[in-house]
C-alpha positions in Angstrom: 92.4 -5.7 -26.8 90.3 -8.9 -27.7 87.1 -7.7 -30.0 85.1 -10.3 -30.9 81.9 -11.8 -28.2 81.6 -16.1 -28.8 79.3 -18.9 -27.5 81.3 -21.7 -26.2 79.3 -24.7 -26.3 79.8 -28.1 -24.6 78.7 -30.6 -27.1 77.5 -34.2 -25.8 74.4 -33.6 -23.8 74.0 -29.6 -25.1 74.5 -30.1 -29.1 73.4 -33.8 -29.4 72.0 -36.8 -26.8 74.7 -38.0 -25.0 75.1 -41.3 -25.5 78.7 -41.9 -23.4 81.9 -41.4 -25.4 80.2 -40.4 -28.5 82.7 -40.7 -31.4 81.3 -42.1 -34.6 78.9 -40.4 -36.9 76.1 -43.0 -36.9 75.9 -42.9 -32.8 75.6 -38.9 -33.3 71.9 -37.8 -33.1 71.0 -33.4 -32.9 68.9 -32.8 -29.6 65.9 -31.3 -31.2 66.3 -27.9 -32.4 70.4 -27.1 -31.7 71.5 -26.9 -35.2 68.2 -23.8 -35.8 70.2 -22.5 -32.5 73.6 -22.7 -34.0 72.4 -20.9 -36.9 70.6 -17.9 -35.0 73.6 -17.5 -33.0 76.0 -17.8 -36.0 73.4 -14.9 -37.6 73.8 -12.7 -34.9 77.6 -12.3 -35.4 78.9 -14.3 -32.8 81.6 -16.7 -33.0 80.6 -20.5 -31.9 83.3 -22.8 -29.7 82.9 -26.3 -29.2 84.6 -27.0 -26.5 84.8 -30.6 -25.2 86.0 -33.0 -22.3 86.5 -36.1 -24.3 88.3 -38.3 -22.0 87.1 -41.0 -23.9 90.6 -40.7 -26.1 92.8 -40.4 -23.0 90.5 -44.0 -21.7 91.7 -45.5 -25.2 88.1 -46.2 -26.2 88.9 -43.9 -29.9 91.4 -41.7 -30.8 91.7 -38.2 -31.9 91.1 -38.8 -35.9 88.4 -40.1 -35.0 86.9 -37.1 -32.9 88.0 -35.0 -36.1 86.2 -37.6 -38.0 83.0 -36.9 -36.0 83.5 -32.8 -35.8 83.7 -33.1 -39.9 80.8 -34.9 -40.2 78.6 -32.5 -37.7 80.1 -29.5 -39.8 78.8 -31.2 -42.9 75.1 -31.8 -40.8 74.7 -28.4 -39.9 75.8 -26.6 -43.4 71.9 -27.5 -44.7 70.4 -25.5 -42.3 73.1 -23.0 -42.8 74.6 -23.4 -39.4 78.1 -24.0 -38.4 81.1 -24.2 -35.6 84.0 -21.6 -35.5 86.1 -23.7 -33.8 86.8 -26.9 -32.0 88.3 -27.7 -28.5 88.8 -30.7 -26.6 90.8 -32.0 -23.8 91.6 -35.6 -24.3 93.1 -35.6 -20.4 91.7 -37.6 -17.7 93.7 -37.4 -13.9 93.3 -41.0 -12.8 91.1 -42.7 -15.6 93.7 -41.9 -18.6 96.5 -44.2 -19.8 99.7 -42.9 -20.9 100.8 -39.1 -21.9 96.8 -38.7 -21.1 96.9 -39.3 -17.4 97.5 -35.8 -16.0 95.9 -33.0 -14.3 95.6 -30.2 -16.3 94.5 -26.3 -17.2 92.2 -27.6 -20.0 89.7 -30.5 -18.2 86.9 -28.2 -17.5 86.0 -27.1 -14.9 88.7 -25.4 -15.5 88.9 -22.6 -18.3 91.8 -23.6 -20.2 90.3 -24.4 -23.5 88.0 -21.5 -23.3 91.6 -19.3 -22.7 93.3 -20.7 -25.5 90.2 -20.4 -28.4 90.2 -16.4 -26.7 94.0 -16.4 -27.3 93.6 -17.8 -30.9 90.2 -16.7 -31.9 90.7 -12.7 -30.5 87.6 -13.4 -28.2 86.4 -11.2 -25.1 85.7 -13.2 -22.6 83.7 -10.8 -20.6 81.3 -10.5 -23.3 80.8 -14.0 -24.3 78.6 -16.8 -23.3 79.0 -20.8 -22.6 76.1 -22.5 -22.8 76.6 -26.6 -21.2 74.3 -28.9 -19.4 76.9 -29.9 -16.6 78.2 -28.0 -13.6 81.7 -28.0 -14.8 80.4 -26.7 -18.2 79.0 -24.1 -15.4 82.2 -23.4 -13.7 84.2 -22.8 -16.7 82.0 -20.7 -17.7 82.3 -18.8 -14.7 86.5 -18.7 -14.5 86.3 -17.7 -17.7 84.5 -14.5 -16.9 81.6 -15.8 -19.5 78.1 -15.1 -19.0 76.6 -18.9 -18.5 73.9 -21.1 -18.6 72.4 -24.2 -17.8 70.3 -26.4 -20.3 68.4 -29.1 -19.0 68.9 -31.6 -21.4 72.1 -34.1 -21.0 72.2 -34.0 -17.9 71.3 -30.1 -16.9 68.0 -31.9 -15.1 70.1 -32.9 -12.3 72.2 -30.2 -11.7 70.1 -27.3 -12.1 69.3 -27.1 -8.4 72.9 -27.0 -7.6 73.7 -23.9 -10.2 74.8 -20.6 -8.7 73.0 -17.7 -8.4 73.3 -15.4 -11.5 73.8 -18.7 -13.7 70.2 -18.8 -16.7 68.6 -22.4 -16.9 67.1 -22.9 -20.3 65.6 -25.8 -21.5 67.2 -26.4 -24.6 70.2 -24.7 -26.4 67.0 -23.1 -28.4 66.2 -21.3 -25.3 69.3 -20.9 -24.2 70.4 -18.9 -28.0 66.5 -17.1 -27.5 68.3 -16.1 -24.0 71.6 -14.9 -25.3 70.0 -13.0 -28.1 67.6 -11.5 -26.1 70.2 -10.1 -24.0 72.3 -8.8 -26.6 69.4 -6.9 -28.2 69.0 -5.1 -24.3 72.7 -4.0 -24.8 71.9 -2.5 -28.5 
């Protein structure tokens, strides 16, 4: 039986300003106030995913060093504020706009829940007691095949779909709020 609760978070437009096909350090900027959130959720035992659509490696625009490159350097930004990531996931798969092995439909391209299945698989997460936290409706939906608790943040591009979200879905502001949320909700449960 899986133990441990996470926080799967989408990274461009939830972690730091999406800026399309982010992949090199000095394009990378924090949104205001998500590495403080990392930390408080780090501090209340629960285990942080990145996980990422970055079809930006499947378009041939970088490759994958150079996303592990980029998750290196935001594991060294967020070690000063004593924050870090568990774990990073990312489907490099894009059904029509991919070249090569990259073109295909697959279980990890959220919406869909794959990568969120595999870090439970690897990582001994509960799914039914974790959160993703995205500013996108497939971030939203994955979330919700998962069996996570989810929610919305407005930056990115959470502005825009917030109207569409379903019902039982949290819209924050920022991943601040959104951590404030989750931790609020844990301490109901304690």
């Amino acid at each position: 039986m899986r133990t441990k609760r996470a926080v799967f978070l989408d990274r461009d437009g939830t972690i730091n300003v999406d800026t399309d096909y982010v992949h090199r350090a000095e394009d990378f900027e924090f949104i205001p106030g998500a590495p403080e959130a990392i930390r408080l959720l780090k501090e209340a035992g629960l285990v942080v995913v990145v996980v990422t659509n970055q079809s930006g490696i499947g378009r041939g625009y970088y490759d994958e060093e150079a996303l592990a490159d980029l998750h290196r350097y935001l594991d060294t930004e967020l070690a000063p504020v004593g924050a870090s990531i568990d774990a990073y996931y990312f489907c490099p798969h894009h059904p029509e706009h991919a070249v090569g092995d990259y073109r295909v439909d697959c279980s990890c391209r959220k919406p869909l829940p794959g990568m969120l299945e595999q870090a439970a698989c690897d990582l001994d997460l509960d799914l039914r007691r974790s959160f993703m936290v995205g500013d996108k409706l497939s971030d939203v939906e994955a979330g919700l095949q998962a069996g996570c608790r989810t929610l919305l943040v407005r930056t990115g591009y959470g502005d825009k779909a917030a109207p569409s979200v379903p019902e039982g879905v949290t819209v924050c502001d920022d991943l601040m709020s959104a951590a404030r949320s989750i931790l609020a909700e844990l301490s109901l449960e304690s």
